[in-house]
Structure formats: C-alpha cells, structure tokens
C-alpha positions as MATLAB code, in Angstrom:
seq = 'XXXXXXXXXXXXXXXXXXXXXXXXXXXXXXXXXXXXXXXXXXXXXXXXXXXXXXXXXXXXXXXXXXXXXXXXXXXXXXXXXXXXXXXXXXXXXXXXXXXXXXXXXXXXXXXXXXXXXXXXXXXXXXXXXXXXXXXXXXXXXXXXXXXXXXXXXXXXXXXXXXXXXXXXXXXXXXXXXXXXXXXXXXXXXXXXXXXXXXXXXXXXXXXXXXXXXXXXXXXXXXXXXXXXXXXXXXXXXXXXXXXXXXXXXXXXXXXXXXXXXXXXXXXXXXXXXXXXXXXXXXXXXXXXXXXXXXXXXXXXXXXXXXXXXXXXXXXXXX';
ca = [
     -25.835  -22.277   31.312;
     -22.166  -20.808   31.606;
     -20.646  -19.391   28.784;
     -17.531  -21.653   27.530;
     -15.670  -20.550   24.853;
     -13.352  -21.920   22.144;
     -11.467  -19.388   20.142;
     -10.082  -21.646   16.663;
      -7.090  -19.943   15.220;
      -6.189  -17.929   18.583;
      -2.163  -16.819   17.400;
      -3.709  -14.719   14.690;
      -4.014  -10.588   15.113;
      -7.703  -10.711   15.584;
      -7.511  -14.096   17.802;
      -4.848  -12.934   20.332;
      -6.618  -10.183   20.937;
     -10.258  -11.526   21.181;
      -8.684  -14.410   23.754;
      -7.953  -11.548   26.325;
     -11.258   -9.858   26.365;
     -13.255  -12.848   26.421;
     -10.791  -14.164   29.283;
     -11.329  -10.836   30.642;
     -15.707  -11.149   30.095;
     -15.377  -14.714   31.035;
     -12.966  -15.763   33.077;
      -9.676  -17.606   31.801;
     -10.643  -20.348   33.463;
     -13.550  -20.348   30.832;
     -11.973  -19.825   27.608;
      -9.638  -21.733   25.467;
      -7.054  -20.477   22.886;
      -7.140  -22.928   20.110;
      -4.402  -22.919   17.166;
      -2.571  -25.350   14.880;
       0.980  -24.248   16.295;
       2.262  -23.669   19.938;
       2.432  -20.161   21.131;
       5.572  -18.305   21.673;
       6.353  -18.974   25.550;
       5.733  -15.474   26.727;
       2.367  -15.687   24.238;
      -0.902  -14.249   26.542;
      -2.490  -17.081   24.829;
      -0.994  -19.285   27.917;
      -2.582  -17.630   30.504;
      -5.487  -19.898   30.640;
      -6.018  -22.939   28.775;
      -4.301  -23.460   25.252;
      -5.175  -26.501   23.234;
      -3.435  -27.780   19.699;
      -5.635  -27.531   17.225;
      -6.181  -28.196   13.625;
      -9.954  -27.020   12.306;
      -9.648  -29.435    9.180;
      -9.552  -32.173   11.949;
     -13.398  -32.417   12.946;
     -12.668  -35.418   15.430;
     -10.146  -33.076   17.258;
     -12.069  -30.364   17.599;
     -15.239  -32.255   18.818;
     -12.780  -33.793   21.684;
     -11.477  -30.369   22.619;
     -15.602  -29.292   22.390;
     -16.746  -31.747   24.851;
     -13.515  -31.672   27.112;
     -14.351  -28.383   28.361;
     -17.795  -28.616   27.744;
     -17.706  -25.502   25.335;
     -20.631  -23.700   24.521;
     -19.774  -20.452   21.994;
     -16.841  -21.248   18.942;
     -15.492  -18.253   17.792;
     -13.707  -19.508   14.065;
     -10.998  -17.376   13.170;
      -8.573  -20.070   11.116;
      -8.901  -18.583    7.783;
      -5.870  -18.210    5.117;
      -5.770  -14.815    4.242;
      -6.161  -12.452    0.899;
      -2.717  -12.247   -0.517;
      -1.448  -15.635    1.393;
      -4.341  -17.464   -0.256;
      -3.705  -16.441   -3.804;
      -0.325  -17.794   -3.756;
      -1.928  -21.278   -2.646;
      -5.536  -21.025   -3.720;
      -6.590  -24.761   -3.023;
      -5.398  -24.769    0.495;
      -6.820  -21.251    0.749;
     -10.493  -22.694   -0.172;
      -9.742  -26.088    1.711;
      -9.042  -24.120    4.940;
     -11.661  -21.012    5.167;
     -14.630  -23.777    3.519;
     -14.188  -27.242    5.175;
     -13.354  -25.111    8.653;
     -16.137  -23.566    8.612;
     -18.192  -26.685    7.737;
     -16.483  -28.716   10.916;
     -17.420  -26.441   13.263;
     -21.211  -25.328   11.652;
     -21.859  -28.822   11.866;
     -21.281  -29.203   15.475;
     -23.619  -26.353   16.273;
     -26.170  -28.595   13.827;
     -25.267  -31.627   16.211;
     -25.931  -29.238   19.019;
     -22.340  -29.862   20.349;
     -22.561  -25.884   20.724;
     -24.811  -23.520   20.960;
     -23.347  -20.142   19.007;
     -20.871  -19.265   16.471;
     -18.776  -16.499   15.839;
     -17.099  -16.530   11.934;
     -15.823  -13.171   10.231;
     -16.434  -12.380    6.520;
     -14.556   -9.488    5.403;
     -15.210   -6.747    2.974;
     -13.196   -9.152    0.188;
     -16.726  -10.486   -0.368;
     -17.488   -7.339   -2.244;
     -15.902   -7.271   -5.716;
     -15.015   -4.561   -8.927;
     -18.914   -4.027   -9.560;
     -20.015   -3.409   -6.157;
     -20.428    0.165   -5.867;
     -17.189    1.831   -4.264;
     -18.523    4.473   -1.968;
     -21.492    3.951    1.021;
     -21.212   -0.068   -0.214;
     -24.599   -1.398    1.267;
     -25.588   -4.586    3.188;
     -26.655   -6.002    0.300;
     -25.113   -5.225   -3.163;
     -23.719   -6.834   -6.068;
     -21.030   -9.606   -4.902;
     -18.487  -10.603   -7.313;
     -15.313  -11.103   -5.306;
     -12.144  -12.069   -7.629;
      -9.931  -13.305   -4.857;
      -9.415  -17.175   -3.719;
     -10.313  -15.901   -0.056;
     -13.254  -13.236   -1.314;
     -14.456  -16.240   -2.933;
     -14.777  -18.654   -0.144;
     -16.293  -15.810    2.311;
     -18.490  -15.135    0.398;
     -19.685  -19.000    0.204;
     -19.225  -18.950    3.867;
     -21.644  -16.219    4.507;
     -24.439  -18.183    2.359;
     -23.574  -21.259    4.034;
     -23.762  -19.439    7.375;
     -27.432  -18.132    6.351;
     -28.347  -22.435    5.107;
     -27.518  -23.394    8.071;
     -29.394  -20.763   10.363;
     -32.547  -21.173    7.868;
     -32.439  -24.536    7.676;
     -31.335  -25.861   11.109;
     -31.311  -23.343   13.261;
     -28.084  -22.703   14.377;
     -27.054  -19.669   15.922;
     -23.977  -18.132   13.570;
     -23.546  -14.954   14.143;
     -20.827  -12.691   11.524;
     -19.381   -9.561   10.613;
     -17.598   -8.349    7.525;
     -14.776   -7.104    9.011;
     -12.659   -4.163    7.408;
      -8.740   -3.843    7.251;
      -7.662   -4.120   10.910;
      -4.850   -1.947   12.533;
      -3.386   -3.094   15.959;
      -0.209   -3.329   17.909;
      -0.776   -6.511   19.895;
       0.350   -9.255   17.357;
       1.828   -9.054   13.420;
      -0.312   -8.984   10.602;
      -0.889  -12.539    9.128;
      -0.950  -11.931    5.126;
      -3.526   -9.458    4.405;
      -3.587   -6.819    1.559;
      -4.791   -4.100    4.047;
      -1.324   -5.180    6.366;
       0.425   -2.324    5.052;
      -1.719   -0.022    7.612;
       0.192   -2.172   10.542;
       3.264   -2.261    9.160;
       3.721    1.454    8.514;
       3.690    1.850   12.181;
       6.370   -0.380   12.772;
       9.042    1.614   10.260;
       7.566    4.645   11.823;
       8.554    3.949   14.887;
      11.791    2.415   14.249;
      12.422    5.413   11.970;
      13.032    3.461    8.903;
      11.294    4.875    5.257;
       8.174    2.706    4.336;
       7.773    0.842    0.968;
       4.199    1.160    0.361;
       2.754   -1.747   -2.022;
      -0.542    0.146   -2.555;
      -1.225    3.115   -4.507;
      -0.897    6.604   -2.270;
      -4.664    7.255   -3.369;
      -6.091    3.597   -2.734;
      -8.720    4.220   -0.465;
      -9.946    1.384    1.664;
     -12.496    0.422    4.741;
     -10.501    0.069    8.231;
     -10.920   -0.420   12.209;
      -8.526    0.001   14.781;
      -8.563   -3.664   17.324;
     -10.206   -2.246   20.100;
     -13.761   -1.504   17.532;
     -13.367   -4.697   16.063;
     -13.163   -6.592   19.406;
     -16.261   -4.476   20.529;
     -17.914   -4.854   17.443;
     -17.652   -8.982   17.757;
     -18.614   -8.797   21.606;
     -21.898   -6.858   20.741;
     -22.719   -8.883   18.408;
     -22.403  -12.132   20.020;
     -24.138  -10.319   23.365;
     -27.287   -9.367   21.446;
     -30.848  -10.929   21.675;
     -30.763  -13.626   18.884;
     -34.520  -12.003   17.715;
     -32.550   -8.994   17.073;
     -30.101  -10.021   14.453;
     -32.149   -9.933   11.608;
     -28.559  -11.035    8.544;
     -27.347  -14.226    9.439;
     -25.035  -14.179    6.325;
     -22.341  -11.375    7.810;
     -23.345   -7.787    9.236;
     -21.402   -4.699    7.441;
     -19.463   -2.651   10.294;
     -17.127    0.574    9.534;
     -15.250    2.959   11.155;
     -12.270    4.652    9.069;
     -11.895    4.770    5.642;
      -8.313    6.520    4.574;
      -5.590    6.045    2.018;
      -2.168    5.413    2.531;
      -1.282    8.817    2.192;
      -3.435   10.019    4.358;
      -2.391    7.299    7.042;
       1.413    8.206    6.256;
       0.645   12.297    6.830;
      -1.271   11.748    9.964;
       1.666    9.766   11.332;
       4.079   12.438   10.000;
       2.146   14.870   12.591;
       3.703   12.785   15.265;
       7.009   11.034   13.451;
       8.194   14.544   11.884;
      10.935   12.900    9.310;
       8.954    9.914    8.464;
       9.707    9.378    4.464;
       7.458    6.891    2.308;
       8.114    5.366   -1.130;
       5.008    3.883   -3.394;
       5.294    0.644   -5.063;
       2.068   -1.149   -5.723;
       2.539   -4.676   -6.483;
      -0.023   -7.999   -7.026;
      -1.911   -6.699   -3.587;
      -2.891   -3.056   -5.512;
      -4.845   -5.444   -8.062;
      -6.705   -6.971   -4.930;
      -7.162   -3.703   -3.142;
      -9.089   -2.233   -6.307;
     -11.694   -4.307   -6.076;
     -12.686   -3.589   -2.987;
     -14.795   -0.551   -1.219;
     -13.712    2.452   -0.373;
     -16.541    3.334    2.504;
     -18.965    0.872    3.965;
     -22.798    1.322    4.699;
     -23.465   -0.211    8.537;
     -26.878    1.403    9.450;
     -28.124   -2.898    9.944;
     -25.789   -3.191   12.065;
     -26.421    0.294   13.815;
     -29.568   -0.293   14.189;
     -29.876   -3.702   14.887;
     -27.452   -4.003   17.820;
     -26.664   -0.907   18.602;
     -22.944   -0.823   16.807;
     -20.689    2.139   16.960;
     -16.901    3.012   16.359;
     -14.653    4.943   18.787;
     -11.836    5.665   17.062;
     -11.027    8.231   14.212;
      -7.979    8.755   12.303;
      -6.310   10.526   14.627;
      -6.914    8.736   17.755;
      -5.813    5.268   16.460;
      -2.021    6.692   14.944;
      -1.467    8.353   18.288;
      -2.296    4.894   20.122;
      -0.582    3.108   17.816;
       2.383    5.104   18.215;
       2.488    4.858   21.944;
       2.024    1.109   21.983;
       3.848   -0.251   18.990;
       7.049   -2.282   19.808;
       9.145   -2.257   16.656;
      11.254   -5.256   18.294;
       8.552   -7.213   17.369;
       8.877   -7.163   13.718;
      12.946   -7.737   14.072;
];
C-alpha cells in the first residue's frame, strides 16, 4: 500500500519542517499539511496539499483521513510548556483529547501508523538529572509534562490492547531556523540566534548554568523518519523512545556563538520558565533507541551555531 500522510499541526517549528522531508520521501502529491489556521501565503506548507484542521474535531479529521485515503498521522498539535501553564485546561484539553481523536482512528483502522512526540517534560525534579534513563522516576510538575506523560501510557494501552501502531519519541529542546519557536521553555536556544544575528544583546530568562537536553532540526527530523521507517518487531517502547544529542547551557550556547558574532553581549534574567527548566534533565540516556533502530545525532555544538548562523533570517522575528 502507498504511504499517505497527514501531518496535524503542520505551521508549528517541528511540523513545517517534517512536511518538507516527508514531501521530499513521499511525494507532495502524497502528503498533507494539516493546521487549525491558514498558512502565511509564501508558507512551504502550500506546496502540496494544505487542509484546515482542528484535532479536537474528530468528524473533521476522519473526512480529511478518508479524502486522501491517508495511511500514517503524524500528531504534532500540542500546546506547549510555558503557553500551557498560562491556560492549563486548554493545555490538557488539546495535547489529551488530540491525541485520543486520532489513536482512535488507528483503533478503527482508519490508519495504519502514528507518529506523536513526548518530550523530556515527562521527566520531573526526582528523576535523576544526569544520563536520565528510559525508564526512571516520572513526576512531571508542568500542565504539558503532565498530559505527555498520560499520552505516552495511553500510547502503550492502546498498542497493548488493540494493536495499533504508535510510534514516539521524547523529544529534547529543538533549535532551528526554518519557522519561530511556538512557546517552549527551551525557545530561548532559537531566539538567541535571532539577536545574534541582528546584533542586538539577548535577555536570557534561564539561569547562565541551566543545563538542558537539545537537538538541532535536521536530528530531530531524522530521528522521527527512522523511527517511523523501522520494522514494527523492532520497536520494543511503545510509550516514547529517549533520543539526545547536545546537552549545553546558555552560557555555553552564548560563548560558542561569540566565536562567530565577536561583540555579542547577553544579560540573565530567569523568570517563571527557570522554575520549569529545573525540573528537567540535564543529559539523556538513548542506548533503546540506539540500539533498537539504529539512532544517531550529527550535529555537535559547534556545527549547529555555525548553521544556524548562516541560515537564520532575523526579518523573521520583526
């Protein structure tokens, strides 16, 4: 059967990238961009098929399921850390009931596979800090920890119970140029680039020490492709998969930018977002994942400023 895939929540930073390299795998004639608001006019998310789309409306995602005949959902609608403690009721109605809608296709066997992130907010103040492994204490503190965390047991019910094919990682902080962070705590590792580049000082709201997990686009795109590529009697978690690749703190991130930006200046002012970040790892375990489908990282420290750099358009954030 032909791949046909749905991407839900295709305008976010993850989703506008993922749409292009599956149009890329696929075909654009063989992937649809799915999100609950129209795309800017010069969006990539138009070149192929773009559908309005609201994952708390189950009818309205079945239709766009069976118009094109879709066989893999990838479910990236989700309100994020910081955004969702400032609204936590929508936060759980969104990331829990979205995830239901489209699990319960796959039940229904309207699809066949599913793609839904977790995140490292799963993890919580007494999971151990440093090497955090794939299974640990989990006592997130956060509205959107919180509901991934129910989403990965959920994902694991309804792969034990009726069979359905979800497939997850727990993605890090992610770092990329192609769209703007969405409300994240780990968004101030995108938008340092952006004062860098315009040459403006950056107001950090995390402490200069606060180490954290993160992974430039291009690994976290490869990281979901792999995943969704391997043999299904090779993925032995069907809750969410650990995957690293950088772990830095802002200080760090702000002196290996000043290699390149020579009188780049940075001011610290944690705010709510420190609290969150604290409660988080520092360094993430992935030998499952390594071993299991064969996951690796490409890019250090180094290489991802020095891309970033060359590809960020400060404009952007105007």
């Amino acid at each position: 059967m032909e791949t046909k895939v749905l991407v839900v929540g295709a305008s976010g930073q993850i989703g506008t990238e993922l749409v292009s390299a599956l149009r890329k795998k696929y075909g654009k004639e063989n992937v649809v961009a799915g999100d609950i608001k129209n795309p800017k006019s010069d969006s990539s998310l138009l070149n192929g098929h773009f559908e309005l789309l609201d994952v708390l409306d189950k009818e309205g995602l079945l239709r766009v399921v069976e118009k094109y005949g879709i066989t893999d959902v990838y479910l990236l609608a989700a309100l994020l850390s910081a955004t969702a403690e400032k609204n936590p009721s929508f936060g759980w109605e969104l990331n829990m009931t979205g995830l239901f809608n489209v699990l319960d296709l796959a039940k229904e066997n309207k699809v066949k596979k599913v793609f839904w992130p977790s995140s490292i907010a799963v993890f919580g103040a007494t999971t151990p800090r440093n090497d955090t492994p794939q299974r640990t204490i989990m006592e997130p503190t956060t509205v959107y920890g919180i509901s991934k965390l129910a989403g990965e047991r959920w994902c694991e019910y309804y792969h034990k119970n009726y069979g359905v094919d979800v497939r997850s990682v727990r993605y890090p902080g992610i770092i990329s140029y192609g769209a703007l962070p969405g409300g994240g705590t780990t968004d101030y590792a995108v938008d340092i680039f952006y004062k860098a580049k315009a040459h403006e000082k950056f107001v950090c709201f995390l402490d200069k020490d606060m180490e954290l997990p993160m992974m430039f686009m291009e690994d976290a795109i490869d990281a979901t492709l792999k995943l969704m590529d391997a043999n299904s009697s090779d993925i032995t978690i069907r809750s969410s998969y650990n995957i690293a690749a950088l772990s830095f703190t802002p200080h760090q991130l702000f002196e290996s930018i000043r290699q390149i930006v020579k009188y780049f200046e940075i001011e610290y002012k944690p705010d709510y977002r420190q609290a969150i970040a604290s409660t988080w790892p520092a360094s993430i375990n992935d030998e499952v994942a390594r071993k299991d489908w064969g996951w690796r990282p490409k890019f250090d420290l180094e290489k991802m400023t020095r891309v970033m750099l060359e590809n960020i358009n400060p404009d952007l954030a105007g």
